[in-house]
N, C-alpha and C positions, 0 to 999 in steps of 0.2 A: 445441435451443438453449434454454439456462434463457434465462426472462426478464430478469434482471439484464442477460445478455450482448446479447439484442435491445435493452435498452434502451443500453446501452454504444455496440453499430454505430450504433443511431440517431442518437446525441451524436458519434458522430466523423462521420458523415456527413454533417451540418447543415455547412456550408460558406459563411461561416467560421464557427468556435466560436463560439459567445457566451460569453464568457470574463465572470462576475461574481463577488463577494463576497458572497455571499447566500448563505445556507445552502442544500442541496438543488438549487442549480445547479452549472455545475464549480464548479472549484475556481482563484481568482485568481490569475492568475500573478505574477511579481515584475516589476517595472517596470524596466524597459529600464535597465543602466549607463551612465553617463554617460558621453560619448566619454574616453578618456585623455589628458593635455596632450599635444603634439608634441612626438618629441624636441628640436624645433625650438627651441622654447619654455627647453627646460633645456640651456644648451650643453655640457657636462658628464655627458649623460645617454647612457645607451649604447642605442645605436641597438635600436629594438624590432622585431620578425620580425610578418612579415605574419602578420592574421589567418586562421584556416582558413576555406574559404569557405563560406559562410551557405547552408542549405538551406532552403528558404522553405516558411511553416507548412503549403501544401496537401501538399507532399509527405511530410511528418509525417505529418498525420492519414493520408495515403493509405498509409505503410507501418505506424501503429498498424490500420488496417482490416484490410490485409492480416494484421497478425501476432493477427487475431481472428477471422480466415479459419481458420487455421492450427489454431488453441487448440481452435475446433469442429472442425477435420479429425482430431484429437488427433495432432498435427504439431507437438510441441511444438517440436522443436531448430531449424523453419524460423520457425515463431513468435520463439523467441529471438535468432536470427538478426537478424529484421526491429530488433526492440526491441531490441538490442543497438545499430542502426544509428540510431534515432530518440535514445537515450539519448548515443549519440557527438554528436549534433547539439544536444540538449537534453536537458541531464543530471538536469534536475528535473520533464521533464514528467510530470504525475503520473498519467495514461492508461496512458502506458508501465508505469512502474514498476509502478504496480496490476495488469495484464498479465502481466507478468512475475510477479509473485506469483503468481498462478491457474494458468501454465502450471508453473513450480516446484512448486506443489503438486499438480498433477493428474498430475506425473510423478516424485511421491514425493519430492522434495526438499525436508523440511519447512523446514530450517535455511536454506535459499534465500528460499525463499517467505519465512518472516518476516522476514527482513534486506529483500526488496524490496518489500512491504508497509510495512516500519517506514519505508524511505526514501519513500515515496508518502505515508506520514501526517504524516514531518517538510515535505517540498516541496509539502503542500496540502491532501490528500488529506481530506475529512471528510463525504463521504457514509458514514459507519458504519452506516445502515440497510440500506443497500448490500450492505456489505460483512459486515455478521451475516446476510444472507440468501443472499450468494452461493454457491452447491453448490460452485462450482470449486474454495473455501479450506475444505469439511470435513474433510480431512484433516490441518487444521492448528489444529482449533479450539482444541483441549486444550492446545497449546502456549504454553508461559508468556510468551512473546513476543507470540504473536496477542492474548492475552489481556489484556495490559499494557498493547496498543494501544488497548482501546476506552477511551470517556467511563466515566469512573465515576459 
């Protein structure tokens, strides 16, 4: 297991996240939308479909661990599997997405991997010390995408 990736389970494992704005910790999530008016409210308004129902964030983190279980079994399609399922639920968490990068590249999909790395950098993602150190994206370093991504 590189280190990067023990240091990853250990962060999804802390329960719950400590979710801050500081550099070097995660990475800050977006602040809750604010309820929608009722159609109540606008009589005119055409009636809105129930929302799909909320998976609440332990079981998140519990299938991001899982799909880093997976990444080290080099199990990647059960890994994407999981993080397909955490990204249905939250489409910007940036654990996932980052995840998904590293199984994309350790399974040859470089054009993958930088598309879900590049989504991980726009929805948060800026541990770049990280992420120029992690083994799992050398396969994609050369790629002009990976590379577009760091700090200049």
């Amino acid at each position: 297991m590189t280190r990067a990736r023990q240091i990853l389970l250990a962060l999804l494992a802390s329960a719950p996240l400590a979710w801050t704005s500081c550099g070097g910790g995660a990475p800050a999530r977006p602040p809750e939308p604010a309820p929608a008016p009722s159609a109540a409210a606008k009589p005119d308004a055409a009636p809105r479909a129930e929302p799909a129902a909320v998976v609440d964030e332990a079981r998140i983190d519990e299938w991001n661990q899982e799909a880093v279980g997976h990444i080290e079994n080099k199990e990647y399609p059960r890994a994407l599997a999981l993080i397909q399922k955490v990204l249905k639920a939250d489409p910007k968490n940036v654990v996932a997405l980052y995840n998904a990068a590293c199984a994309c590249a350790l399974q040859g999909d470089k054009a993958k991997a930088v598309d879900f790395l590049a989504r991980s950098v726009k929805a948060g993602w800026d541990d770049f010390d990280h992420m120029q150190n992690d083994s799992d994206l050398d396969s994609i370093r050369n790629e002009p995408g990976y590379r577009a991504l760091l700090p200049k």
